[in-house]
N, C-alpha and C positions, 0 to 999 in steps of 0.2 A: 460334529459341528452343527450348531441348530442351524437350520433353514430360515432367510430370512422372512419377517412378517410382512405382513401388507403395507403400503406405503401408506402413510398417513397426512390425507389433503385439508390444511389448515381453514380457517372460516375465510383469512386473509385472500389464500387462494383460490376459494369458492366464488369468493362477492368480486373479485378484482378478474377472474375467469385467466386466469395467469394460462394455465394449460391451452389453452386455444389463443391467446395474444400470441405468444413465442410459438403457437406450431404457427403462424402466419409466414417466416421467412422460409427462404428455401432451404432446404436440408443442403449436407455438408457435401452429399456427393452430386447434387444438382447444379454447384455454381459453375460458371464458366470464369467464374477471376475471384480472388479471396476476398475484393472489393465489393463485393456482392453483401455480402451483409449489412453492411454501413450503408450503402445504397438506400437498403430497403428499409432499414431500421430508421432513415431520417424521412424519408417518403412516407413512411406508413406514419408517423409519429405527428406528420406535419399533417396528414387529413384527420390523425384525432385533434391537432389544436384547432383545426378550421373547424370540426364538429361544434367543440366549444364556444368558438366567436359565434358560430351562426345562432346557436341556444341562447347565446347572454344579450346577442344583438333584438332575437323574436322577444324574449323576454321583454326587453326594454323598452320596444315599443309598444307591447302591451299596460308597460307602467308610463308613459307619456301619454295614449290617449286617455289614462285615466284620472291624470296631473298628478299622480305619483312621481315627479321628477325627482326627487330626492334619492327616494329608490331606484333610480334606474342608473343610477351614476356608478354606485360601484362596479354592476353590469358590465358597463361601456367602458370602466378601466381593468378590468379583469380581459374583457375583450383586446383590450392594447394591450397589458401584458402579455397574454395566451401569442400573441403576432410577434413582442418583440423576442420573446425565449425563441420561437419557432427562428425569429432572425437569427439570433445567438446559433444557434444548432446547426445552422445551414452551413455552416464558413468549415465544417469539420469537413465536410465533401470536397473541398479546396484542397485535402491532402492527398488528393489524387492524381497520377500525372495523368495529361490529355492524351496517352496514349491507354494507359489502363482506363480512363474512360470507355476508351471507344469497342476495346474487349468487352465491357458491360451493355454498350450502347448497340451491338452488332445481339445482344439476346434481349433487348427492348421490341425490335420487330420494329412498327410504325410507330410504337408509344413515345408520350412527350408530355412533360411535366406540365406546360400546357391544356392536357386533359383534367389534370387534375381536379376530379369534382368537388372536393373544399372549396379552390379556387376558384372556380366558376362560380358556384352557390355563394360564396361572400359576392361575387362580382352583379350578378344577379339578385340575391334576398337585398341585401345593404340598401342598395339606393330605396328602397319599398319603407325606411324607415321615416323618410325626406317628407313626405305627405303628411306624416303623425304628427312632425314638428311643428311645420307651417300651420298645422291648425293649430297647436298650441302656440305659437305664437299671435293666430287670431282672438283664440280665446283671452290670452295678458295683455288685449288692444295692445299692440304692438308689431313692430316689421322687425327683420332681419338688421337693418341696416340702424334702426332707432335702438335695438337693445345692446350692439356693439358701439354706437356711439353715445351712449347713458348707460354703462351697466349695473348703475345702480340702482335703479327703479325696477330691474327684473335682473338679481342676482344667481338666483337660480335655473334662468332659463341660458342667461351666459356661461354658468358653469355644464351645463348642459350641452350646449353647442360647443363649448374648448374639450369638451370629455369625447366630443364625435369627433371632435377636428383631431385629437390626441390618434383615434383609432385611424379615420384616414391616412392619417400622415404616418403611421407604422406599417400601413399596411402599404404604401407607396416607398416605404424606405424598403421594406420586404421584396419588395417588387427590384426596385434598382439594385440591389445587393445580389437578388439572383439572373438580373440581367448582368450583371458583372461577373458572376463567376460561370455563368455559360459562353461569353467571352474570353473569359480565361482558360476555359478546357477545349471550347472547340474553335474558338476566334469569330470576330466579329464579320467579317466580309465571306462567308460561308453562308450556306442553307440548314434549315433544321430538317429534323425529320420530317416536319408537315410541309416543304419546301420553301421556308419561309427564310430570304435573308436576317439571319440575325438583327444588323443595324436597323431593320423596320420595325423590331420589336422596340426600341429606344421610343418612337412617337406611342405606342401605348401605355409605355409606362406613364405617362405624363397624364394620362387620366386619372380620374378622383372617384373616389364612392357617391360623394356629396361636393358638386362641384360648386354649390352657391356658397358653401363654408369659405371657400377660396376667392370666388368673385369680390365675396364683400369684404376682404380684406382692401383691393384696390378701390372700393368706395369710399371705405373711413379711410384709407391715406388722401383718397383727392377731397375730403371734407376738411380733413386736419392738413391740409393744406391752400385750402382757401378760408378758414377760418381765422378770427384775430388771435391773438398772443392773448 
């Protein structure tokens, strides 16, 4: 019987480095609960989509100081997608009960998905893009609150602002979806690992990457409501 030959490593699996993604989880006899895989495989998966947002978010604001707006949209909606699949992906950890959590949670040590440096890094880079805008919105003589209440004089600066508000707002539904199912595993009226009542996480959530996207919606409602018919 011939011996078999050498294994044969594809270009596929060269360029994609397949062989070191997959040895990232833990081997078969390291887990402490079969949940451990899926664990890792959503955690790990969620700091390459944060890789991604933070790349398309630098990107973009490289193509607004340059009035490249155009180009920078697909960008910012690649960057909401890249958040909402990561949402979609999350809810599979919900098939866990909160007791096989806590077998996974007991070889976590102090860690806490709150570490998470994608997570911080959007929490961090994002807002750094707010600057590039406001000048371009100097440059189109115009304000925040004149190009939501005319957007047709500066079309593409509004399309521009709904494509950031688009990323905000997934990235805040990301946010509430995984304050709900940390609730659902380990309950609300509890401490986390970093000693933190759960319920106090609920006032974070309610932060914004770009909070003036949000302000100035309550200014075009109190405009379009003292304005005439």
């Amino acid at each position: 019987m011939p011996l078999p030959g050498p294994v044969h490593v594809t270009d596929y699996e060269k360029y994609m480095r397949v062989a070191d993604l997959l040895g990232l989880q833990k081997k078969e006899g390291e887990w402490v609960h079969h949940d451990e895989m899926m664990f890792q495989v959503v955690h790990q998966s969620f700091e390459l989509w944060c890789k991604l947002v933070l790349h398309e978010l630098a990107a973009a604001g490289r193509l607004v100081e340059q009035d490249r707006v155009v180009e920078a949209l697909p960008l910012l909606q690649r960057a909401s997608e890249a958040i909402r699949l990561n949402t979609g992906a999350m809810h599979i950890l919900e098939t866990m009960t909160p007791w096989d959590f806590h077998v996974i949670r007991a070889a976590l040590g102090q860690g806490s998905g709150a570490e998470s440096p994608g997570f911080r890094n959007i929490q961090q880079q994002a807002p750094r893009l707010w600057p590039k805008v406001a000048a371009l919105l100097q440059r189109r003589g115009t304000t925040l609150l004149e190009a939501y209440t005319d957007p047709t004089r500066h079309p593409e600066v509004v399309r521009l602002l709904e494509a950031m508000t688009d990323v905000d707002m997934y990235f805040h539904i990301w946010r509430l979806n995984h304050l709900a199912m940390v609730k659902r595993v380990i309950g609300r009226d509890v401490k986390s690992l970093k000693g933190y009542a759960v319920h106090q996480l609920e006032q974070d959530v309610m932060q914004y990457l770009w909070p003036d996207l949000w302000a100035v919606r309550n200014q075009v409602t109190d405009r379009a409501g003292t304005s005439p018919p």
